[in-house]
Structure formats: structure tokens, C-alpha cells
C-alpha positions in Angstrom: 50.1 -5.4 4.9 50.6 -9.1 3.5 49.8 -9.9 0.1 47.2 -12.4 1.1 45.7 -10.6 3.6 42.0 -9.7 3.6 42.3 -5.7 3.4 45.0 -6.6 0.3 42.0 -8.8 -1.5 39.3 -6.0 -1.1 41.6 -3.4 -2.7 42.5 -6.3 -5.3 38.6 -6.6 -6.0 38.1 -2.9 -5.8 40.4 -2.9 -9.1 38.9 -5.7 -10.6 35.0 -5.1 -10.8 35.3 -1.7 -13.1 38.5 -3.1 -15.1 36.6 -6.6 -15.5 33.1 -5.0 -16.4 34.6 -2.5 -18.7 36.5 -5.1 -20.4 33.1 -7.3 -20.7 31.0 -4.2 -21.8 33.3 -2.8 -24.3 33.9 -6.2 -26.0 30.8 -7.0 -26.1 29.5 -4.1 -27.6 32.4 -4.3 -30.2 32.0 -7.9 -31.3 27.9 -8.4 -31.0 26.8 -6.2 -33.6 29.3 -7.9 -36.2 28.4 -11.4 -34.7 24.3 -10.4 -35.2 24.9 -9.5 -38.8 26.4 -12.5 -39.7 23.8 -14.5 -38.0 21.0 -13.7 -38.7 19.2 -16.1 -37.2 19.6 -15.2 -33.6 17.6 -12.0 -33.3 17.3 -10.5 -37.1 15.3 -7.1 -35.0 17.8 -6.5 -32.5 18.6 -3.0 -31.9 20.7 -0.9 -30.3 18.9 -0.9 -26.9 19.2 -5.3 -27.3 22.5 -4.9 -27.8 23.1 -3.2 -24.7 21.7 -4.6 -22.3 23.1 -7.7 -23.4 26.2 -5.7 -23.1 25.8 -4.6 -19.7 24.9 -8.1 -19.1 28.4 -9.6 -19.8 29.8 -6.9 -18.3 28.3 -8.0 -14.9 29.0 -11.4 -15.6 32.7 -10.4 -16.4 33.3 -7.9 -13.5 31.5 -11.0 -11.4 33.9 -13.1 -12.1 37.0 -11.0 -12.0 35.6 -9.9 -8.4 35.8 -13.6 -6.9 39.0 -14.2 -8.6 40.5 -11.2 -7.3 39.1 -11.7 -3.6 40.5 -14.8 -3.2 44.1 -13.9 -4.6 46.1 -15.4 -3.8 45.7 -19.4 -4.8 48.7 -20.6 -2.7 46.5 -20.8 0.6 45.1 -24.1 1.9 42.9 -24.9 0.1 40.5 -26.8 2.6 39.5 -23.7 4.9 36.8 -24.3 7.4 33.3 -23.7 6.8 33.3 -25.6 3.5 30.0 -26.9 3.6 28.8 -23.9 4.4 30.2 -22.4 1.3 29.2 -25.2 -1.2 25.4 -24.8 0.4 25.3 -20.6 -0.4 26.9 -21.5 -3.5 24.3 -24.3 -4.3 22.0 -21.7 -3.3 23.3 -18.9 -5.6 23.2 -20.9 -8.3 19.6 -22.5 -8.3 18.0 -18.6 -7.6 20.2 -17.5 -10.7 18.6 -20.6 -12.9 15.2 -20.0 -11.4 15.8 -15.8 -12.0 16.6 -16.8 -16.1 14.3 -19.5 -16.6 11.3 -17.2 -15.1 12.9 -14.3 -17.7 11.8 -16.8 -20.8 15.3 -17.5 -21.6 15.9 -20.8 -23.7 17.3 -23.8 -22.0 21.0 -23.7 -23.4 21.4 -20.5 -22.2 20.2 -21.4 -19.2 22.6 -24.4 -18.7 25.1 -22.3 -20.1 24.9 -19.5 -17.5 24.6 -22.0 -14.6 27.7 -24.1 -15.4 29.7 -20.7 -15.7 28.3 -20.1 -12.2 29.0 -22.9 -10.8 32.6 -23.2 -11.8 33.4 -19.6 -10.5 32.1 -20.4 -7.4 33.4 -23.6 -7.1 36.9 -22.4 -8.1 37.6 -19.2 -5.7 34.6 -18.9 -2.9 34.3 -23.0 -2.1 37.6 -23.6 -2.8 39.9 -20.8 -1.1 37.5 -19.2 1.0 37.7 -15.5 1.5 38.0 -14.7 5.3 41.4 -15.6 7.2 41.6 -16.6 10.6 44.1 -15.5 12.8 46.8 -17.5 12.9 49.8 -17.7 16.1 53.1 -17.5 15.1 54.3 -19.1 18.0 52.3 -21.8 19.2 51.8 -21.9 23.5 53.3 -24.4 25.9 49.3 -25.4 26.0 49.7 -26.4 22.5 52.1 -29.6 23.5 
């Protein structure tokens, strides 16, 4: 199996979701209450239950992100694969139902601008920019070819 092969990127991804959501979860949980306390201005009657689901939150945002950098492993493919425009449209798509999703939640503005540029640059870094599926590729090219 190739390092850059498709099956190798799943089993890549398959390590990356739990190790990236953990990482997100456990952080957060660690550094939010601290950061709460010492502003108290954000939510002075959060408790434990806001915590974590704000935790579990970044988590999935984490693990997310750590899923479409992983699938597209490696970044020494060409970097124009076909289908592009199909990829920036579901991408375009993605991110305008995640906006929508959090604006329709009651979420503030900044946070919404906030979440869509994060979106928008994972995308646009590993799904619109590598691609994820390979096509087959000759090694030897046919006398049709010429």
C-alpha cells in the first residue's frame, strides 16, 4: 500500500478523529473554566453542563479538522485535481448551512464569522485544494497515447 493511497488516508483519518477530538475536548475543558473565571463578563452563570457542551463542541471542531487534514495526507500531490468546481460549490455549500445552522442557534455575529472563516479555510486548504479521491493512473502510457 502507497503512502498516498486512498485506503492509507482512511486509516490516517481513522486515527485522527478520536486523537483530534480528545485533544480538543480535554483542552477545552481544562482551559475554559480558568478562562470563565477570569472573565467574567462572558457568561458569569455558566455551569458545568455549559462548559461541556462547549467542550464537546471544540472537540468536533478539532477532530473535524484533523479528519480533512489527515484524508488528504499527503500535500505533495497535484494540487489541481479534477472536479474542482465541484469541490469549491459543496464546500460553498457546507459553509453557508453551517452559518445559517449558528445564526438560527442565537449565536452572536463574531462568533459566527469566526466559525465560518475557520470553515472555510479547512476546506479550502485539504478538500478544494488536494482532493481526496485518486484516479488511476498508467504507468506506462499506450502506443494510442502518441
Amino acid at each position: 500500500m502507497k503512502a498516498a493511497g486512498l485506503l492509507a488516508r482512511i486509516a490516517y483519518t481513522a486515527v485522527a478523529l478520536p486523537l483530534g477530538g480528545a485533544a480538543g475536548f480535554y483542552t477545552c475543558m481544562q482551559v475554559l473554566p480558568e478562562f470563565t473565571v477570569s472573565h467574567p463578563h462572558i457568561d458569569p452563570h455558566m455551569d458545568g453542563s455549559g462548559i461541556f457542551r462547549i467542550a464537546i463542541c471544540v472537540g468536533a471542531a478539532v477532530a473535524f479538522s484533523a479528519g480533512l487534514f489527515a484524508l488528504t495526507l499527503p500535500w505533495i500531490r497535484h494540487r489541481k485535481r479534477p472536479g474542482r468546481a465541484l469541490r469549491i460549490g459543496l464546500s460553498c455549500a457546507l459553509v453557508v448551512l453551517a452559518s445559517v445552522g449558528i445564526a438560527d442557534e442565537g449565536f452572536g455575529l463574531i462568533f459566527d464569522v469566526v466559525i465560518a472563516a475557520w470553515l472555510t479555510y479547512t476546506m479550502a486548504f485539504t478538500f478544494v485544494r488536494y482532493g481526496v479521491i485518486d484516479r488511476a493512473r498508467r504507468k506506462h502510457p499506450s502506443a494510442q497515447d502518441y
